[in-house]
C-alpha positions in Angstrom: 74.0 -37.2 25.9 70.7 -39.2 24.8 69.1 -37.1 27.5 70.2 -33.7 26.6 69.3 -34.4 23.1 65.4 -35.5 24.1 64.4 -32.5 25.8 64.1 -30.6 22.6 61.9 -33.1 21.2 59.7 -33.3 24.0 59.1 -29.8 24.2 58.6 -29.3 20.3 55.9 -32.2 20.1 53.9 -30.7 22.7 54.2 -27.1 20.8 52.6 -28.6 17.9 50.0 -30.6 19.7 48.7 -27.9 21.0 48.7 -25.6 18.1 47.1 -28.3 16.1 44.1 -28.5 19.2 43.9 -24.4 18.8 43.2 -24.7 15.0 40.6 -27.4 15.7 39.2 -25.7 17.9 39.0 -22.6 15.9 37.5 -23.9 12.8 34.5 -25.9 15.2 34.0 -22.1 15.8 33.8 -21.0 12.6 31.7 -24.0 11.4 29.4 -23.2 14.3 29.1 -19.4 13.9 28.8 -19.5 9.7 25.0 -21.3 9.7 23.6 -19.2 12.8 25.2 -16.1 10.9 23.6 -17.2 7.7 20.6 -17.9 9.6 19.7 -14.5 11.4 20.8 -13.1 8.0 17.6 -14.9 6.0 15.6 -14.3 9.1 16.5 -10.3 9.3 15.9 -10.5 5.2 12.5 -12.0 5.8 11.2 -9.8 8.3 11.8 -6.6 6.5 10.6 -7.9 3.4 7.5 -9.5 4.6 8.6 -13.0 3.4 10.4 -14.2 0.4 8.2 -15.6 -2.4 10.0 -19.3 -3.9 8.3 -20.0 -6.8 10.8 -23.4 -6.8 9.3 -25.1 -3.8 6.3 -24.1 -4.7 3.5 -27.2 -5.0 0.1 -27.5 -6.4 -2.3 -29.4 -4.0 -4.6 -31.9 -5.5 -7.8 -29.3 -5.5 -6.5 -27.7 -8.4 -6.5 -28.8 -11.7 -3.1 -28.1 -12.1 -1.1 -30.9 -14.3 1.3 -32.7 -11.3 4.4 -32.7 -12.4 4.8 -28.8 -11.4 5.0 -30.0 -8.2 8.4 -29.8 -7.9 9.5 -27.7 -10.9 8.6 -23.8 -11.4 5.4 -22.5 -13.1 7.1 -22.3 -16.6 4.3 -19.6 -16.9 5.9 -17.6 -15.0 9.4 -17.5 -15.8 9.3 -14.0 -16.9 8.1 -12.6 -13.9 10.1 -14.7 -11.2 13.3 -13.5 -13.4 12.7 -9.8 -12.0 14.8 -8.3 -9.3 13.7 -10.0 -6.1 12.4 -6.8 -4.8 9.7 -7.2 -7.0 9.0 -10.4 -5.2 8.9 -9.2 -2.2 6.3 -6.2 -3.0 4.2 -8.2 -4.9 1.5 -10.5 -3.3 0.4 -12.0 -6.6 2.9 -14.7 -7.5 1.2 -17.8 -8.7 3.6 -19.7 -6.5 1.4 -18.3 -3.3 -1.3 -19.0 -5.1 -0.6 -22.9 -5.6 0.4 -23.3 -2.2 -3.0 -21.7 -0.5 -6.8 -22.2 -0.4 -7.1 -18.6 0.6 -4.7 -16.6 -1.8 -3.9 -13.7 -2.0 -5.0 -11.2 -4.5 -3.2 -7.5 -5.3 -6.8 -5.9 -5.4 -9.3 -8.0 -4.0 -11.1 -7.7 -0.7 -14.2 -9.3 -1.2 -16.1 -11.1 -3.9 -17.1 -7.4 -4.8 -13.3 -6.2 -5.3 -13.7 -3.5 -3.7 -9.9 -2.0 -4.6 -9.1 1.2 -3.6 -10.7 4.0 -6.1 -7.3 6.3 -6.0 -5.4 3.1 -7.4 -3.2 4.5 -11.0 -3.7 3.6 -13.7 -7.7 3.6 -14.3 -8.3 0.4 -16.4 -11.2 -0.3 -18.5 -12.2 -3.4 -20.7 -15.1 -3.1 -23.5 -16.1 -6.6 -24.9 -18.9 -7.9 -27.3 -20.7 -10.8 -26.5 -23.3 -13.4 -26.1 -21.8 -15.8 -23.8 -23.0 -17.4 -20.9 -21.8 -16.7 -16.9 -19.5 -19.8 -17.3 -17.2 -18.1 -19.6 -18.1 -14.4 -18.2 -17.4 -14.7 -15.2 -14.2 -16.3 -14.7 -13.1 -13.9 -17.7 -14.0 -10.6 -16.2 -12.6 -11.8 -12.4 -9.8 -12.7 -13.8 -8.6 -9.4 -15.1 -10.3 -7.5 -11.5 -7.6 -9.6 -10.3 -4.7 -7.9 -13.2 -6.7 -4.3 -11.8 -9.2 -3.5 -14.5 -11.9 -1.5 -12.5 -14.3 -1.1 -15.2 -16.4 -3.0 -17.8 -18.6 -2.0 -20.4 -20.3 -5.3 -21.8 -22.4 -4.8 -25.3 -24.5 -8.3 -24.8 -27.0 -9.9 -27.2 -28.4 -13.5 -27.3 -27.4 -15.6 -24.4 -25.7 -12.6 -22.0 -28.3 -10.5 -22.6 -31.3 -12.8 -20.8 -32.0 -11.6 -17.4 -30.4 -14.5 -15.1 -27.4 -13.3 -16.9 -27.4 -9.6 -17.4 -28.9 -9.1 -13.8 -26.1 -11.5 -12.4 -23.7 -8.8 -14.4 -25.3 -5.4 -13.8 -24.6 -6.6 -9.3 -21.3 -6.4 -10.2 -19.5 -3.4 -9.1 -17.7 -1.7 -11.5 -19.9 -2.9 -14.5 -22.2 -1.5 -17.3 -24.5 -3.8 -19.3 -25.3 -2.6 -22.7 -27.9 -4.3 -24.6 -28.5 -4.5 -28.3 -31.7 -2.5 -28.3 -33.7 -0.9 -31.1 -32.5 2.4 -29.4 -28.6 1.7 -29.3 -28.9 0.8 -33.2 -30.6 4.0 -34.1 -28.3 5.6 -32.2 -24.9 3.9 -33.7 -26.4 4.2 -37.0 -26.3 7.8 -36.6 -22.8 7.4 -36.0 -19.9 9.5 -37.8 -18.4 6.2 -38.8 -20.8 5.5 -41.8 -19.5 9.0 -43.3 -15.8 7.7 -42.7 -14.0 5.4 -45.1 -11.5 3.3 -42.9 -14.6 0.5 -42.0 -16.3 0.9 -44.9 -14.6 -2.3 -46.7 -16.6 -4.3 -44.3 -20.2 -2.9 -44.1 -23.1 -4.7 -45.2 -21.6 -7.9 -44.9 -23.0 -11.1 -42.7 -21.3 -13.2 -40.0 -17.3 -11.8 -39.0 -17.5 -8.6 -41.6 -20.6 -7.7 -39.3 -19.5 -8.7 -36.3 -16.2 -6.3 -37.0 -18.6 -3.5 -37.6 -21.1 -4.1 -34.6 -17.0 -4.2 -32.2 -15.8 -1.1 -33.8 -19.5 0.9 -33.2 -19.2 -0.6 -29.8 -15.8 0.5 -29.4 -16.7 4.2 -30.4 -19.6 4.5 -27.8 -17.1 2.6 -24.8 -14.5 5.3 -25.8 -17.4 8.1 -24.5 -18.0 5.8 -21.3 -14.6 5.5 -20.8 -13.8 9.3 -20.7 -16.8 10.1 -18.5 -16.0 7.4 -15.8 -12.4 9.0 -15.9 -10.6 5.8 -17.5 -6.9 6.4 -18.2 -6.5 3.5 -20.4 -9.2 1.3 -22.8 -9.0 -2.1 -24.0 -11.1 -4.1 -26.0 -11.5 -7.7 -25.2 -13.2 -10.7 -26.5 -14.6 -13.2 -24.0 -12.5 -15.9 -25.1 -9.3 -13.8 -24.2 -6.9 -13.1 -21.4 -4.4 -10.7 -20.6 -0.8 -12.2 -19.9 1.4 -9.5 -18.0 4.6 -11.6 -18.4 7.2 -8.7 -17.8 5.6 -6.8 -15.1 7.0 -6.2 -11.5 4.0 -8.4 -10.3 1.5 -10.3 -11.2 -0.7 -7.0 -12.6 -1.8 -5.5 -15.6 -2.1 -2.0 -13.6 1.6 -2.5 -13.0 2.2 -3.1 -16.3 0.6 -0.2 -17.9 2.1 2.3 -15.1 5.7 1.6 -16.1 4.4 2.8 -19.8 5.9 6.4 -20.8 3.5 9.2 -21.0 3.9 9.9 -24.5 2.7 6.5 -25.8 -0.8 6.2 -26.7 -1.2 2.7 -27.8 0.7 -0.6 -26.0 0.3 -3.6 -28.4 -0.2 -7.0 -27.0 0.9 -9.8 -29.5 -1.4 -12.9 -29.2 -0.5 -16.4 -28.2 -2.8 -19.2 -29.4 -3.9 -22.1 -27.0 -3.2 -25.5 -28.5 -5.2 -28.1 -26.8 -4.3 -31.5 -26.2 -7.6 -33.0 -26.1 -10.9 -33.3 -27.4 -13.1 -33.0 -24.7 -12.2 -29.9 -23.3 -15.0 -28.2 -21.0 -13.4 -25.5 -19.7 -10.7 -23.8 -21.3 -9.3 -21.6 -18.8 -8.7 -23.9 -16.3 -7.6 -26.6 -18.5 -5.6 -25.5 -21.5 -2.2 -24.8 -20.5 -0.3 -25.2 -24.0 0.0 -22.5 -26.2 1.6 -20.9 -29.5 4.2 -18.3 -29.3 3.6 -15.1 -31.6 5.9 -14.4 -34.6 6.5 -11.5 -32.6 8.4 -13.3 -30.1 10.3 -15.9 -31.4 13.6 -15.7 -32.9 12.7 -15.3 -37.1 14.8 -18.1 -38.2 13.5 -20.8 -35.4 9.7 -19.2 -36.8 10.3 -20.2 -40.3 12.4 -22.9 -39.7 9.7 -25.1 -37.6 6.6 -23.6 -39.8 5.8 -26.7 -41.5 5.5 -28.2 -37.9 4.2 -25.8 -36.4 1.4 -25.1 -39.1 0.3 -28.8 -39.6 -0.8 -28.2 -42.7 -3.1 -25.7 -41.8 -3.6 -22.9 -43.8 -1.8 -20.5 -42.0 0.6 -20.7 -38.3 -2.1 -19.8 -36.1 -5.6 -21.3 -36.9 -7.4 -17.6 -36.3 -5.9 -13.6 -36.2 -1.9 -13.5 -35.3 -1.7 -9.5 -35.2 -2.4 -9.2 -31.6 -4.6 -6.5 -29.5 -4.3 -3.3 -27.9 -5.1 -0.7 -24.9 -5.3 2.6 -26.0 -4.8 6.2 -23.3 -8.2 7.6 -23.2 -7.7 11.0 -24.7 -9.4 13.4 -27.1 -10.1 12.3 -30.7 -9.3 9.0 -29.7 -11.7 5.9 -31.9 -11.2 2.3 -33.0 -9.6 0.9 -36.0 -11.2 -2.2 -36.0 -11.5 -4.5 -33.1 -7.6 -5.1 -33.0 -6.3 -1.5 -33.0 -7.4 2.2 -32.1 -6.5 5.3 -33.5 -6.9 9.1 -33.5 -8.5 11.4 -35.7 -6.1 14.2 -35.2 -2.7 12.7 -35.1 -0.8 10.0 -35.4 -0.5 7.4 -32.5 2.7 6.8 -30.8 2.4 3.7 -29.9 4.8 0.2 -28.5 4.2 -3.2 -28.6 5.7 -5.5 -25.8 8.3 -7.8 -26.2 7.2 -10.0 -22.8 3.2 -9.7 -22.7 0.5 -11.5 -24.4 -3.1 -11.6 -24.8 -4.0 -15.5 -24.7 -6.4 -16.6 -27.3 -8.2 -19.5 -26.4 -9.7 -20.4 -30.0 -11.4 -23.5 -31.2 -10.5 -24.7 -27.7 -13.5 -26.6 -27.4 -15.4 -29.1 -30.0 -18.5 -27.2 -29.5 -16.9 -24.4 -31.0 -17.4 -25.8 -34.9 -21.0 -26.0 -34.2 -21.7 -22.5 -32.2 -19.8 -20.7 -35.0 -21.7 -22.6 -37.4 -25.0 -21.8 -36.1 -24.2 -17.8 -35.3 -23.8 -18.0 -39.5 -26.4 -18.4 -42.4 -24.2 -18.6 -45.0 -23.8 -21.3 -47.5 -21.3 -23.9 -47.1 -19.2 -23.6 -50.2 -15.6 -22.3 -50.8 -17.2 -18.9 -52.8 -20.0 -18.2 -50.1 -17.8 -18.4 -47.0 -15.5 -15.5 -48.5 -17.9 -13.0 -48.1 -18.3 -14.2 -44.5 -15.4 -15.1 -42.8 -12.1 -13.1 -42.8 -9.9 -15.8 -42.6 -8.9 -19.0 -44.1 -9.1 -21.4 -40.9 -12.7 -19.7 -40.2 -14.0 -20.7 -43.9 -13.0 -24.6 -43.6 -14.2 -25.3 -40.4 -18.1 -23.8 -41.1 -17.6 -25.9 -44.5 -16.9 -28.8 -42.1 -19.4 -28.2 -39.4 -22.1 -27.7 -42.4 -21.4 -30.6 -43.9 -19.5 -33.6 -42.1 -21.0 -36.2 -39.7 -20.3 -35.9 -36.2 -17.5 -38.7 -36.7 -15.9 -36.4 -39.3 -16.1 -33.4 -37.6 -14.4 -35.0 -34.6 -11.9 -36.4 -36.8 -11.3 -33.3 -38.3 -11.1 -31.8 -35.4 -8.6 -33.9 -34.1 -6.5 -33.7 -37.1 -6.1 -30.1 -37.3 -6.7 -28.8 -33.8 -5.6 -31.2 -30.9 -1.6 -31.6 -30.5 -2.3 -35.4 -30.0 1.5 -36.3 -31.4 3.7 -35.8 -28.4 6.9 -36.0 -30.6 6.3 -33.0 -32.3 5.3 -31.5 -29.6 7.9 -31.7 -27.7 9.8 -30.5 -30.7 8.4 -27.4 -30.9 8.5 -27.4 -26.8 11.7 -27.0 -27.0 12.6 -25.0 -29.8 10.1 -22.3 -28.2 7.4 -22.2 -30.3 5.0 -23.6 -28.1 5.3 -23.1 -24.6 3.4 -24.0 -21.3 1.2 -20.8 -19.2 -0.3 -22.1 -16.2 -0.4 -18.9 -14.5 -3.9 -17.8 -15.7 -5.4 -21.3 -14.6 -3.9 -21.3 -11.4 -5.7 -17.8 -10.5 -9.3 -18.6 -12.3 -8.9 -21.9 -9.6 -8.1 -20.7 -7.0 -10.7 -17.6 -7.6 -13.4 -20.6 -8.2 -12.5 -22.3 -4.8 -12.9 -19.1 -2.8 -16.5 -18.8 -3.8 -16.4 -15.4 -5.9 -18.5 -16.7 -8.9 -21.1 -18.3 -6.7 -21.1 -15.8 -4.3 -22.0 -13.2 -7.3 -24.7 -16.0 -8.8 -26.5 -16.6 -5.4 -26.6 -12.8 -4.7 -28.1 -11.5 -8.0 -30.4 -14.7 -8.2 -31.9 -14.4 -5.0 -33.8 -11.0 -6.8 -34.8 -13.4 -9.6 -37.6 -16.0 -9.4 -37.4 -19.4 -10.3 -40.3 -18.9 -13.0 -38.4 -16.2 -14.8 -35.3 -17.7 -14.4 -35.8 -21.2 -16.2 -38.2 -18.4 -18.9 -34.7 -16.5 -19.4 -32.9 -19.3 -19.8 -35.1 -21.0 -22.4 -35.3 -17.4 -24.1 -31.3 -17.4 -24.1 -31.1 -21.3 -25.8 -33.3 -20.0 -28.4 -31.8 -16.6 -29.2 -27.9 -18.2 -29.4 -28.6 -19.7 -32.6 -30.8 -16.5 -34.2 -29.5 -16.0 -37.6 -27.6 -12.7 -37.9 -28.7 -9.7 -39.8 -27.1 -7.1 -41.5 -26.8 -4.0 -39.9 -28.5 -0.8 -41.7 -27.3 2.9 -42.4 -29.8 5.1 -41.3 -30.4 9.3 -40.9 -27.2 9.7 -42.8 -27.9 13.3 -42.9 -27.2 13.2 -39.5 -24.2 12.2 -39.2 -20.5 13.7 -38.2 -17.8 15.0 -40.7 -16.1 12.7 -43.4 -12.4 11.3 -42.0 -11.3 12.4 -45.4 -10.8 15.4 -43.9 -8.9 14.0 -41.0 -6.1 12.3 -40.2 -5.9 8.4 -39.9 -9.0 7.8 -42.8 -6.4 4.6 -44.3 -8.7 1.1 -43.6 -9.3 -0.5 -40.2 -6.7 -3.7 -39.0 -8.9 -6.6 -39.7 -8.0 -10.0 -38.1 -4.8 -10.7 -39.8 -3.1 -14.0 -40.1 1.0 -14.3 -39.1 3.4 -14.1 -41.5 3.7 -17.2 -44.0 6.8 -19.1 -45.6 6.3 -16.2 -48.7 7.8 -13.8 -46.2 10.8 -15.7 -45.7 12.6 -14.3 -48.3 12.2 -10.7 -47.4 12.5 -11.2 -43.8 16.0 -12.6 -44.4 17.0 -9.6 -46.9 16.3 -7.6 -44.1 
């Protein structure tokens, strides 16, 4: 009986021995299969999209000068753009993380130090700027923004930029006209239609920044011809101490940016953000200012006005200069400036946008030397009634009071006090309530464009047409003329000049440098 009742165990057990080795067996399969599946998928992904772009592994190498701790963290710079589909990503052979990892990178539009880009590339881009600076600050400006696809630069230069190892180093640059400040172009401008008109005429005959607005807007009007002959689809006027931040875009690319624009808007408004430096000895600002003030524009209103006091430090206003931002215009008929912040158009009004992801960096006051250059570009008396009548805004007036009258220990102090972001508590405040916020893309590429030899490239080319005799002579000529006290422009041939804007459309008064919105505002932006 024990026998008979055995066999039935026997054979069960061995059922379920061997079932159990079958589902072992299977899932070793499966565990097998899964990664090599998962791995020929990433590999077929790869190959058809040419590689995929990981801005999270990506690692700055000790020849930049690229703070360390984004080794392992991503360029908070460019959270906007890596938040795109990851199509984008893989079309687009500008991400700064290719950049970090590569002594060679890659630009969208760059074949040579020349930048030779393809003339059929859409949109045409132009820049106009004003300006007296030297190659140091030139240079990496205006390569920077061949890299964004800006084809076209029309530089009005006086004092330093206008010597000859300066202006011929510019003029053997493809894609660039040099303008000077000749007796001719200011007979010519003051024959202008603009002296008839009323919307700039708040701000003529004025010294320092009221003539300085005046000398950008004539500049503007004559770029706007330029423009139209070289068959530019969009303008955009630029000071040197500026860059264009395309956060938003489907790749690292201002051309990209402006091609996603609807055809019935005429103006795109870029708010400004404002560098905040975190020490006193900066040299070069492009490549070491990574810090930087969010605009009104794009913050939440009630984190704005709730960290002002912070954020302002008792200066007098949120940002230390202008808050209202710049713009590119579509090169079309009637088309002028309104100042060097906005244009406009004579016959109609222009429809225009202003973008809730881009910026135009403003790197202001970013160096120490900056109190004295202002101060020496100015012959105005240093007292609170005298600077009114020339400078536009508050921050401007106190430091040219300062600069005129302190010691070089007090300016530094000063400077230190109202400038620098030297207390790290507060700054990681506002860090991480958003109103500052850390950009490194623009440094990464001004780097990486200095390591590949484009700016000394274009030096050694253009010198080698220069002797050493005239070159030191230019360079004297260009120490001397920075610190030339300004003079008024004057009207001249009135007679000769076009129709009144009364007549026309768009005669109201030109956007001046404006400062952001103060605590007064608070109230009404609530009731709203």
């Amino acid at each position: 009986m024990k026998s008979m009742h055995r066999a039935p165990l026997i054979s069960s057990s061995s059922s379920s021995s061997s079932s159990s080795n079958s589902f072992v067996s299977r899932l070793l399969l499966l565990l097998t299969l899964l990664p090599v599946s998962l791995a020929c998928l990433a590999f077929i992904l790869q190959w058809r999209g040419g590689g995929l772009a990981d801005p999270a592994s990506a690692s700055v190498g000790s020849s930049t000068s690229v703070p360390s701790e984004l080794n392992h963290e991503v360029f908070p710079g460019m959270e906007t753009v890596s938040s795109v589909s990851p199509k984008a990503h893989q079309s687009s052979s500008s991400d700064c993380s290719n950049l970090a990892r590569s002594s060679s990178p890659s630009f969208p539009y760059y074949g040579d130090w020349k930048f030779g880009a393809d003339a059929n590339l859409k949109p045409k881009i132009c820049i106009t700027t004003s300006t007296s600076a030297g190659l140091d600050q030139i240079l990496p400006w205006m390569f920077y923004h061949k890299v964004l696809g800006v084809s076209t630069f029309f530089l009005f230069v006086e004092g330093k930029a206008a010597t000859p190892s300066i202006s011929k180093v510019l003029e053997s640059i493809p894609g660039v006209k040099v303008i000077y400040r000749t007796k001719d172009l200011e007979e010519k401008q003051a024959k202008s239609r603009i002296w008839n008109e009323t919307w700039l005429s708040s701000f003529f005959y004025k010294p320092c920044n009221y003539e300085l607005f005046v000398k950008q807007s004539l500049n503007m009007e004559m770029a706007i011809v330029m423009a139209r002959d070289a068959g530019m689809d969009w303008i955009l006027h630029l000071d040197t101490d500026e860059l264009i931040y395309p956060a938003g875009a489907r790749e690292y690319s201002l051309r990209r940016l402006l091609l996603d624009v609807p055809p019935n808007v005429d103006m795109v408004i870029f708010p400004n953000y404002e560098s905040s430096v975190e020490r006193d000895d900066i040299k070069d600002p492009f490549t070491e200012v990574s810090m930087f003030k969010k605009n009104y524009d794009h913050l939440p209103k009630d984190t704005y006005f709730g960290m002002y006091k912070e954020a302002t430090r008792n200066n007098p206003n949120y940002f230390l200069t202008y808050g209202n931002g710049k713009s590119v215009a579509r090169v079309q008929d009637h088309l002028r400036p309104n100042g060097a912040h906005r244009w406009h158009n004579y016959m109609k009004t222009p429809n225009e946008i202003k973008l809730e992801e881009a910026a135009v960096l403003h790197y202001t006051y970013a160096k120490f030397s900056d109190l004295t250059s202002r101060r020496d570009r100015c012959g105005c008396k240093p007292t609170k009634e005298d600077v009114k009548r020339c400078f536009m805004l508050d921050f401007d007036r106190s430091a040219f009071i300062i600069a005129s009258t302190a010691t070089e220990d007090e300016m530094i102090s000063w400077y230190r006090e109202h400038v620098v972001w030297g207390d790290k508590e507060v700054k990681m405040k506002l860090l991480r309530k958003g109103i500052l916020t850390r950009i490194y893309s623009p440094m990464v590429v001004i780097q990486a464009l200095k390591e590949s030899g484009v700016f000394s490239s274009v030096v050694s080319s253009a010198s080698s047409n220069l002797s050493k005799k005239q070159f030191l002579a230019s360079m004297h000529k260009g120490n001397s003329s920075e610190t030339t006290k300004s003079e008024s422009l004057s009207l001249k041939d009135k007679e000769s000049q076009g129709v009144s804007a009364r007549h026309l459309l768009g005669a109201e008064s030109a956007v001046p440098p404006l400062s952001p919105p103060g605590m007064e505002h608070a109230r009404f932006v609530t009731e709203d």
